[in-house]
Structures are given as structure tokens and as C-alpha cells.
GUMARDREN-71258 format. One record per atom (N, C-alpha, C): x, y, z; residue in one letter. Coordinates in Angstrom, 3 decimals. Layout:
<recs>
+----------+----------+----------+-------+
:       px :       py :       pz : nutor :
+----------+----------+----------+-------+
:        X :        Y :        Z :     a :
...
+----------+----------+----------+-------+
</recs>
This chain:
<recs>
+----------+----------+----------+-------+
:       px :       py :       pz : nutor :
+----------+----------+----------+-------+
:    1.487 :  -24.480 :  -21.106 :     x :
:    2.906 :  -24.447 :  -20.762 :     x :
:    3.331 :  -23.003 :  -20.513 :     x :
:    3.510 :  -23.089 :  -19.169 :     x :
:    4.121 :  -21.370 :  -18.970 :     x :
:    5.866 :  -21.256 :  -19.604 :     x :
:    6.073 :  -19.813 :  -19.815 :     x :
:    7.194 :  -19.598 :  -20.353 :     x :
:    7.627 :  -18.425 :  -19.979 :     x :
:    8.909 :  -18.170 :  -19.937 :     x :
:    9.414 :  -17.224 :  -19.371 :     x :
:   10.949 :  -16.393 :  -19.874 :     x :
:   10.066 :  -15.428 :  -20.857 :     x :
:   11.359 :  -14.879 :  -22.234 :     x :
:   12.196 :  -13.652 :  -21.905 :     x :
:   13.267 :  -13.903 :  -21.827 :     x :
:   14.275 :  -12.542 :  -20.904 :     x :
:   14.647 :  -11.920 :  -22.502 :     x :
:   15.254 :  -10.725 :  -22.081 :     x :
:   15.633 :   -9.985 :  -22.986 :     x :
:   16.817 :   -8.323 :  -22.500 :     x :
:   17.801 :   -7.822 :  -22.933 :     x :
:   18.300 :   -6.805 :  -22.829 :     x :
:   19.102 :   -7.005 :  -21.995 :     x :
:   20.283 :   -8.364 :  -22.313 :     x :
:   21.479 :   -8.675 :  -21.435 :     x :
:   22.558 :   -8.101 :  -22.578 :     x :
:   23.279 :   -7.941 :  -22.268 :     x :
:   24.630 :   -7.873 :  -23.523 :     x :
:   25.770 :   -7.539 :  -22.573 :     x :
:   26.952 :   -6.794 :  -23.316 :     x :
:   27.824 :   -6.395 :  -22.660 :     x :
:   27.761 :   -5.350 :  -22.798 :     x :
:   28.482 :   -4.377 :  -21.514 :     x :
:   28.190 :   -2.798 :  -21.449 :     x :
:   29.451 :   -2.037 :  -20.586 :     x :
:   29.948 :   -1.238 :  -20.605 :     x :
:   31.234 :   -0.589 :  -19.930 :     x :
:   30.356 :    0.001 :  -18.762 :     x :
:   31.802 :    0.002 :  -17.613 :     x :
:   31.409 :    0.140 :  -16.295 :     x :
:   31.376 :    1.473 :  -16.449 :     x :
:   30.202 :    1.687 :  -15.272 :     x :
:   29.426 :    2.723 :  -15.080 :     x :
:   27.910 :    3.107 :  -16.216 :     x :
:   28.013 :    2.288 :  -17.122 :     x :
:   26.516 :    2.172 :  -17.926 :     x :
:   25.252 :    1.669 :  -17.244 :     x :
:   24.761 :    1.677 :  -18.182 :     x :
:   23.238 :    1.169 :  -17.713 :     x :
:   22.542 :   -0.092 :  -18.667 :     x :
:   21.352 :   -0.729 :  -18.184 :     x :
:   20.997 :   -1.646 :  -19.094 :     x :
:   19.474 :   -1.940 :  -18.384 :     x :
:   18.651 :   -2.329 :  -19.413 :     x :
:   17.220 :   -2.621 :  -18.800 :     x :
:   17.497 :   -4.342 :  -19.550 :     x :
:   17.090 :   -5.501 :  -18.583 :     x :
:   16.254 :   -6.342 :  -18.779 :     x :
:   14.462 :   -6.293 :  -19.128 :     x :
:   14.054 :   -7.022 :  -19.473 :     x :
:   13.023 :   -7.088 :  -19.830 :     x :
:   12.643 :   -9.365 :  -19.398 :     x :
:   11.436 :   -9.382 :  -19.091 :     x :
:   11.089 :  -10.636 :  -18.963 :     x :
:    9.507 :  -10.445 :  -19.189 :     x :
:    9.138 :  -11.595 :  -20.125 :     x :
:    7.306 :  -11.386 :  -20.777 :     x :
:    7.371 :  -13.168 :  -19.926 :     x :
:    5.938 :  -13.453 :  -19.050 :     x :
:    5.646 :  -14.413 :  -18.776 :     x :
:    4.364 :  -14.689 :  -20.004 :     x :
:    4.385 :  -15.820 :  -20.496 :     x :
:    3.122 :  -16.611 :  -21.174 :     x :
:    2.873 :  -17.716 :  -21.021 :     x :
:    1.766 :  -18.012 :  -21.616 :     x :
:    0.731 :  -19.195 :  -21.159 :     x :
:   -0.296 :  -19.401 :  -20.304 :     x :
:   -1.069 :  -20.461 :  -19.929 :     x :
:   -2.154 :  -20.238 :  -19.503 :     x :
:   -2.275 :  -19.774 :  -17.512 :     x :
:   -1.770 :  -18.522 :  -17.640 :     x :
:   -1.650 :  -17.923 :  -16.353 :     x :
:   -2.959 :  -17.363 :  -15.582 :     x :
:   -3.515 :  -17.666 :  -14.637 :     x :
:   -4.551 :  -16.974 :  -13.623 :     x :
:   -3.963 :  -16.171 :  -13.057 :     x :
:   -3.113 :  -16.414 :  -12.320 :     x :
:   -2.224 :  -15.101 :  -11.125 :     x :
:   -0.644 :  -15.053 :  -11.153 :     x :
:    0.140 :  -13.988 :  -11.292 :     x :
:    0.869 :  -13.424 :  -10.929 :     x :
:    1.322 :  -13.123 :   -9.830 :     x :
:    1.926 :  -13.888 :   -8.611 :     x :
:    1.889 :  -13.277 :   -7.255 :     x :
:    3.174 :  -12.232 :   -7.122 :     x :
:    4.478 :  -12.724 :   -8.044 :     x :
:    5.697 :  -11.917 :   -7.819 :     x :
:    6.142 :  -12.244 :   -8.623 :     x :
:    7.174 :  -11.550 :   -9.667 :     x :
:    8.288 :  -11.590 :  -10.710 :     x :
:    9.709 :  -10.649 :  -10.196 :     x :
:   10.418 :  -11.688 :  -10.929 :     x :
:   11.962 :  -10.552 :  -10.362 :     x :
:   12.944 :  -11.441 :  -11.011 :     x :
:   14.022 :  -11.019 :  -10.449 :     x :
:   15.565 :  -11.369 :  -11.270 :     x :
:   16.377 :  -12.158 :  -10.184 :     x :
:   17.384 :  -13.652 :  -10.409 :     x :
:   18.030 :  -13.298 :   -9.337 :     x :
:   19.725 :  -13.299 :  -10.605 :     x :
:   20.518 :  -13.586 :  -10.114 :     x :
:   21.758 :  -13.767 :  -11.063 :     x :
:   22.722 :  -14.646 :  -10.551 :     x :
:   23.544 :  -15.329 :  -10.980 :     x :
:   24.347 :  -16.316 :  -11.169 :     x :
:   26.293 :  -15.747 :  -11.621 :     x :
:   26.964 :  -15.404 :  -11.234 :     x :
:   28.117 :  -15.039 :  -11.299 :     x :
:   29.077 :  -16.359 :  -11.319 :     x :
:   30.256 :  -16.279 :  -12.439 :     x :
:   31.006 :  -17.436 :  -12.514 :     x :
:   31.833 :  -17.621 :  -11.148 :     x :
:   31.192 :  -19.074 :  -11.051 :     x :
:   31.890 :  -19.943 :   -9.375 :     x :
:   30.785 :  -19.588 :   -8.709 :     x :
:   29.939 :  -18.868 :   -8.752 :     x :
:   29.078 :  -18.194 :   -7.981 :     x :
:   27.847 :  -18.752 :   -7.305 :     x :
:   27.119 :  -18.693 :   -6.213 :     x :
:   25.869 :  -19.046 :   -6.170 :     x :
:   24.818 :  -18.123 :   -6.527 :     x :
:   23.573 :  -19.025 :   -6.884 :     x :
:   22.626 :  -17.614 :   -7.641 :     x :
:   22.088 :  -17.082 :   -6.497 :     x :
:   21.912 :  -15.776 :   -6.786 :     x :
:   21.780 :  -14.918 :   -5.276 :     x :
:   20.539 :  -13.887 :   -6.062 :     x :
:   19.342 :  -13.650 :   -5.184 :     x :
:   18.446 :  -12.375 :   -5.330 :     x :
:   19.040 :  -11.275 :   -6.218 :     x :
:   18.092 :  -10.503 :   -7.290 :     x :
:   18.672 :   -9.014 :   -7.445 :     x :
:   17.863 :   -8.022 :   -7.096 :     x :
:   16.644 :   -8.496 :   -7.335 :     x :
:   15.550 :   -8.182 :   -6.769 :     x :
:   13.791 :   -8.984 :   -7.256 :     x :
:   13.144 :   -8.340 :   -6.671 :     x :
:   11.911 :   -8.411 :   -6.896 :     x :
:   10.753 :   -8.370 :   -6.480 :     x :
:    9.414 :   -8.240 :   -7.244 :     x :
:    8.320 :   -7.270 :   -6.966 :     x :
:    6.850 :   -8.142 :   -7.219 :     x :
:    6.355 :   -7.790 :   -5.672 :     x :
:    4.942 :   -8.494 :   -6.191 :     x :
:    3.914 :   -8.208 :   -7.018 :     x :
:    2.665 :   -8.651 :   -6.957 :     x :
:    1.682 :   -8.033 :   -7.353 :     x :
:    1.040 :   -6.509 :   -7.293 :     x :
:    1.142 :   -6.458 :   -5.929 :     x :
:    0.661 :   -5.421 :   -5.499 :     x :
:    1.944 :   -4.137 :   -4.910 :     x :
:    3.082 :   -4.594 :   -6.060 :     x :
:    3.950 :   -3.758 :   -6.223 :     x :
:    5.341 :   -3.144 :   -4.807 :     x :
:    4.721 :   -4.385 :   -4.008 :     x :
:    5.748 :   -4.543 :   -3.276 :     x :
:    7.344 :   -4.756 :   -3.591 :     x :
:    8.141 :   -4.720 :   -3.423 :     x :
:    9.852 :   -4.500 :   -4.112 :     x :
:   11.111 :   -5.344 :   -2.749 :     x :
:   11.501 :   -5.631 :   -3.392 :     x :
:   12.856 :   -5.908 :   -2.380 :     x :
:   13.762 :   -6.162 :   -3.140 :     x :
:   15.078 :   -5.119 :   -2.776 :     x :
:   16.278 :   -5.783 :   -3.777 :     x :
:   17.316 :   -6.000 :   -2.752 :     x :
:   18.820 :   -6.638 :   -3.117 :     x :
:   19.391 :   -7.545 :   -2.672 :     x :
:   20.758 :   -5.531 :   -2.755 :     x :
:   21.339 :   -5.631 :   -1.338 :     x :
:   22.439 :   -4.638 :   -0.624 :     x :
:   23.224 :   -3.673 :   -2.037 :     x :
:   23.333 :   -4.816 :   -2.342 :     x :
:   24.447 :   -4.659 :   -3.756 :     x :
:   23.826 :   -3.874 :   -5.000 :     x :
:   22.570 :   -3.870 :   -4.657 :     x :
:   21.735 :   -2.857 :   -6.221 :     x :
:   21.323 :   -1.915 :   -5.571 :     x :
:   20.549 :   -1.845 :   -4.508 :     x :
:   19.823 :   -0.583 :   -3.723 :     x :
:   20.801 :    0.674 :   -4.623 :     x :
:   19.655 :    1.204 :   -4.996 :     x :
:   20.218 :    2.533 :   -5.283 :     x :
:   20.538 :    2.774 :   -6.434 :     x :
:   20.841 :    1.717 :   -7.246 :     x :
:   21.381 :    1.730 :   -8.602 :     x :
:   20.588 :    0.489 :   -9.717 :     x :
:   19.417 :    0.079 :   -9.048 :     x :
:   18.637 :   -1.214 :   -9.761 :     x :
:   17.156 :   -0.827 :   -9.530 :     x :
:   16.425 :   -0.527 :  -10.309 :     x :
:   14.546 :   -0.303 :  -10.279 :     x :
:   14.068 :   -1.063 :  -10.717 :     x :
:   13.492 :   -2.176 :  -10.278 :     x :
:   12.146 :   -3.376 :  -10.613 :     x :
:   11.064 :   -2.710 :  -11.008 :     x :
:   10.263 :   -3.065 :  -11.891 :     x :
:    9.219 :   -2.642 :  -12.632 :     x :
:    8.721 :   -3.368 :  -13.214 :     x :
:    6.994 :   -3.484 :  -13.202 :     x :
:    5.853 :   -4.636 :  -13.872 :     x :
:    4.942 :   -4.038 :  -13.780 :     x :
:    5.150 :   -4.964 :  -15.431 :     x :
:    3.916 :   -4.439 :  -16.204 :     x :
:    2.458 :   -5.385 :  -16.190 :     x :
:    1.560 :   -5.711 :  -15.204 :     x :
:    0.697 :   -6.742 :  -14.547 :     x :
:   -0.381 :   -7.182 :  -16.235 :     x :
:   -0.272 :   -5.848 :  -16.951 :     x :
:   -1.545 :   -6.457 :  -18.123 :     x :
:   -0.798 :   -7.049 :  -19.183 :     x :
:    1.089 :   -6.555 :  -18.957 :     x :
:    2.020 :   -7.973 :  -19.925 :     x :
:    2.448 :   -8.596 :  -19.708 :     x :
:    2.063 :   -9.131 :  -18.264 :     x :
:    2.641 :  -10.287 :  -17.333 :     x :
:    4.263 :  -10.111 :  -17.583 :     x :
:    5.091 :   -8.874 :  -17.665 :     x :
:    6.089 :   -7.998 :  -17.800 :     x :
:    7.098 :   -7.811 :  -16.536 :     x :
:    8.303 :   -8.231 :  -16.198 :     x :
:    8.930 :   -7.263 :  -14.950 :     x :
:   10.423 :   -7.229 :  -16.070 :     x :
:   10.633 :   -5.947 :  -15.733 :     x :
:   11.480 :   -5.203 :  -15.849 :     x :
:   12.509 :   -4.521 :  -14.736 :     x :
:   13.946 :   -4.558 :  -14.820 :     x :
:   14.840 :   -4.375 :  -14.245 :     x :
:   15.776 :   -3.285 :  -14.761 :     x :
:   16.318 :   -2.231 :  -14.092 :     x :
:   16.587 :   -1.104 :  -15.069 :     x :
:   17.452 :   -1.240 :  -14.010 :     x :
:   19.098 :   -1.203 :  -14.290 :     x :
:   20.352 :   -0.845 :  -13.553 :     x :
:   21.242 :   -0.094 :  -14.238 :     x :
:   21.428 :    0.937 :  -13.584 :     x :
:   22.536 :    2.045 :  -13.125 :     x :
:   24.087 :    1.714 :  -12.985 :     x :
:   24.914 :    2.822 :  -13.078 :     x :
:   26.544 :    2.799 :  -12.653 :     x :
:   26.294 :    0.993 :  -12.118 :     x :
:   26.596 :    0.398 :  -13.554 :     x :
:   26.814 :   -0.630 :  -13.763 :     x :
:   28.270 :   -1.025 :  -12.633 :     x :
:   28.619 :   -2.367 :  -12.572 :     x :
:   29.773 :   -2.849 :  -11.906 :     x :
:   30.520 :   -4.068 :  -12.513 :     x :
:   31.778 :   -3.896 :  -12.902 :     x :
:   31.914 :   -5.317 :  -13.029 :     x :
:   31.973 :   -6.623 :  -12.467 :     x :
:   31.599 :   -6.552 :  -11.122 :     x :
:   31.052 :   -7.000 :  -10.243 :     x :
:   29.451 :   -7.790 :  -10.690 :     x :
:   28.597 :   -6.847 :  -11.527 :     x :
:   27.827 :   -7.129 :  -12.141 :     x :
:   27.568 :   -8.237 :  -12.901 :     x :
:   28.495 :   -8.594 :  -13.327 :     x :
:   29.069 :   -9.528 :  -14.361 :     x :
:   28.319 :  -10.529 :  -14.083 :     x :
:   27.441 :  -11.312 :  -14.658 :     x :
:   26.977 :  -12.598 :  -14.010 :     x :
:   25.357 :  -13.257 :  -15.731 :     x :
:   24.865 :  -14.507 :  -15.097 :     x :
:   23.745 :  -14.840 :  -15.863 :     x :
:   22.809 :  -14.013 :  -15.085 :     x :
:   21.391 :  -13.448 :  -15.759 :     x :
:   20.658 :  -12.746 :  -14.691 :     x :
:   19.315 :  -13.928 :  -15.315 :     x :
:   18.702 :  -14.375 :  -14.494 :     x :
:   17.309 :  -15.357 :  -14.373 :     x :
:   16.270 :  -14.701 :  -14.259 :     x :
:   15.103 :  -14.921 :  -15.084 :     x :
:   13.847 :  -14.104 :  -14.068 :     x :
:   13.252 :  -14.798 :  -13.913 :     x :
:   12.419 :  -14.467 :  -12.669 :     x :
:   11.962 :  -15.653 :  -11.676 :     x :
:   10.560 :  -15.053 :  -11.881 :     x :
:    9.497 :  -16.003 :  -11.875 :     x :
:    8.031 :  -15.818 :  -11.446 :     x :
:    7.192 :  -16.654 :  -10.670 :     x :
:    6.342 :  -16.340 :   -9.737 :     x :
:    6.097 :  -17.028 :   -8.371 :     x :
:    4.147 :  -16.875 :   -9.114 :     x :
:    3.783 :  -18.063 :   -9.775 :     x :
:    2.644 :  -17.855 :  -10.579 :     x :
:    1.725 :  -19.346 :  -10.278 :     x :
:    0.403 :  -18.937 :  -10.901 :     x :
:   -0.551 :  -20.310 :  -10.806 :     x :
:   -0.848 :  -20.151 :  -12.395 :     x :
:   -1.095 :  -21.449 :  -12.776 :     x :
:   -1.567 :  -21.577 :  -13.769 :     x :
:   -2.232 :  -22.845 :  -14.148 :     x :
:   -3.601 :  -22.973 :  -15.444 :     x :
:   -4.291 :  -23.610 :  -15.323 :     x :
:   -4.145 :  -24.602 :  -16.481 :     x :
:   -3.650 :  -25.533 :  -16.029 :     x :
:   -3.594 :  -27.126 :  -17.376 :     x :
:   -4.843 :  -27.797 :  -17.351 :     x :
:   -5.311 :  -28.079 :  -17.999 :     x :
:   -6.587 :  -29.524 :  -18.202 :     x :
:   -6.836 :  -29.497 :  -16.933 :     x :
:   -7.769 :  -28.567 :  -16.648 :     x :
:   -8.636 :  -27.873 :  -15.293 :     x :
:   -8.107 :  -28.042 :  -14.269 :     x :
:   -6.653 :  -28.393 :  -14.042 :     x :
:   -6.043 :  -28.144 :  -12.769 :     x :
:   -5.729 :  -26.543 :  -12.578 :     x :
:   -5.525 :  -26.631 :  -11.216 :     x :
:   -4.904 :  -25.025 :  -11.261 :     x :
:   -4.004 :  -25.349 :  -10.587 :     x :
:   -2.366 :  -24.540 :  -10.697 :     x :
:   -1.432 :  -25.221 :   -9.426 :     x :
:   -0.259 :  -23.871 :   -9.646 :     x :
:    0.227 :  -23.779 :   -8.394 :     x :
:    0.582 :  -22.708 :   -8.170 :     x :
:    2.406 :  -23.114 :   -8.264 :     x :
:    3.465 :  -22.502 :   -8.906 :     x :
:    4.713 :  -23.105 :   -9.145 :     x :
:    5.784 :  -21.718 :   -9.337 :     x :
:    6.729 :  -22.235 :   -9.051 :     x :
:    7.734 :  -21.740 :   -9.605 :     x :
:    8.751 :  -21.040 :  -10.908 :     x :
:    8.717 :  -20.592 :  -11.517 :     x :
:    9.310 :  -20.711 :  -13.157 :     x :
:   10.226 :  -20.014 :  -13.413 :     x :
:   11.482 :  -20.111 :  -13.782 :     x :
:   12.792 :  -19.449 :  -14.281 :     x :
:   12.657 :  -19.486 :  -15.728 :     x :
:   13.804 :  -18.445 :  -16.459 :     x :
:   13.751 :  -18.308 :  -17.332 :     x :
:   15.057 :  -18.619 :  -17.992 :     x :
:   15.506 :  -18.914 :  -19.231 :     x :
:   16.748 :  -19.519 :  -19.340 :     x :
:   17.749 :  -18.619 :  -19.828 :     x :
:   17.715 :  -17.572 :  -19.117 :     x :
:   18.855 :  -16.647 :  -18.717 :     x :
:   19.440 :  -15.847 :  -19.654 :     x :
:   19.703 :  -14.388 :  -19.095 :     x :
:   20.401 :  -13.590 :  -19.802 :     x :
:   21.775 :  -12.975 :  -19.698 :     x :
:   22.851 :  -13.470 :  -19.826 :     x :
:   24.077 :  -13.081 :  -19.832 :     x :
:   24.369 :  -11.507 :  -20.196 :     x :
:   24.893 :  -11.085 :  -18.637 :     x :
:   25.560 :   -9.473 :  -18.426 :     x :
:   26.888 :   -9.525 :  -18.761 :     x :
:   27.723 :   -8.564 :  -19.224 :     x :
:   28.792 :   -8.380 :  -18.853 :     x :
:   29.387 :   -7.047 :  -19.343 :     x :
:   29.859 :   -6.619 :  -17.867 :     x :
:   30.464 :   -5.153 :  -17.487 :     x :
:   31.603 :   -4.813 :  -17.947 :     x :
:   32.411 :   -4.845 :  -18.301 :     x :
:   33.844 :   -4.206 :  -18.766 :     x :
:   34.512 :   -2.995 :  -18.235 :     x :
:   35.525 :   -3.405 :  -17.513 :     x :
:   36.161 :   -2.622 :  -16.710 :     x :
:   36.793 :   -1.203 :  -17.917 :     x :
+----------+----------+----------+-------+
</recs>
């Protein structure tokens, strides 16, 4: 059973900073990409970013510049480090992993969210 444990949401005054943290476990073969997306009240969940294997990156208009993706491949680890926070910011943040993994000799390649870490910015 894969799993997917977030960590380092809280609340924080605008213009702070905050690192997420997300550990994938269980019986994992590959890692293709991990990342974040977030969920804002009324909101649809929208990208924040994220990073493949081979350390490829893409983040979403609204972080460029102020959001660094980071993974750690031997703790099946991605990490999100954001800057001059926004209250805009404000939202659930998800981490997402794009993984295969092996049950009773299947191998199958899936999707997995994590059950979320609540931000919030304070004006």
C-alpha cells in the first residue's frame, strides 16, 4: 500500500516563508515525478509545481520566483520551499506522486495524493 505523508503546513504572516515536506512509502519500484498542487476555498485544485526524476521542474505563473521544488530520490522525498508568502496562498496544498509499484507480483504504474496540508497566510 503506497502512502503519501505531507508535513509543514500551518499558518504564517504575509510575506513569510514555509517548507512542505512529503515522504512517499511502500512497496515502490519507480518514482517518475512528485510535486504539490493546492486547492483554495471555492477553488479548483490547480498545479504549484513539480519535479521529475531526473529533476526536471515546472511550477504554475503564480510561484515562479518565490516557490523551489526539491527531491530527495533515496527518501522518496519532494519538498516545496515558498517565499514572500501571499494570502492569496491560502489554500489545502496535496502532494502528488506519478509512481509504479509492486503488489502480489503485479507491477502497475498510478497516481497517488496525499491527504493534504492546510496553508494559511494572514494578511
Amino acid at each position: 500500500q503506497v502512502q503519501l505523508v505531507e508535513s509543514g503546513g500551518g499558518l504564517v504572516q504575509a510575506g513569510g516563508s514555509l517548507r512542505l515536506s512529503c515522504a512517499a512509502s511502500g512497496s515502490i519500484s519507480n518514482i517518475y515525478a512528485m510535486g504539490w498542487y493546492r486547492q483554495g476555498q471555492g477553488k479548483q485544485r490547480e498545479l504549484v509545481a513539480i519535479i521529475t526524476n531526473s529533476g526536471n521542474t515546472n511550477y504554475a505563473d503564480s510561484v515562479k520566483g518565490r516557490g523551489t521544488i526539491s527531491r530527495d530520490n533515496a527518501k522518496n522525498t519532494v519538498y516545496l520551499q515558498m517565499n514572500s508568502l501571499e494570502p492569496e496562498d491560502t489554500a489545502v496544498y496535496y502532494c502528488y506522486a506519478d509512481l509504479r509499484s509492486v503488489r502480489g507480483g503485479q507491477s502497475r504504474r498510478s497516481n497517488y495524493w496525499g491527504q493534504g496540508t492546510q496553508v494559511t497566510v494572514s494578511s
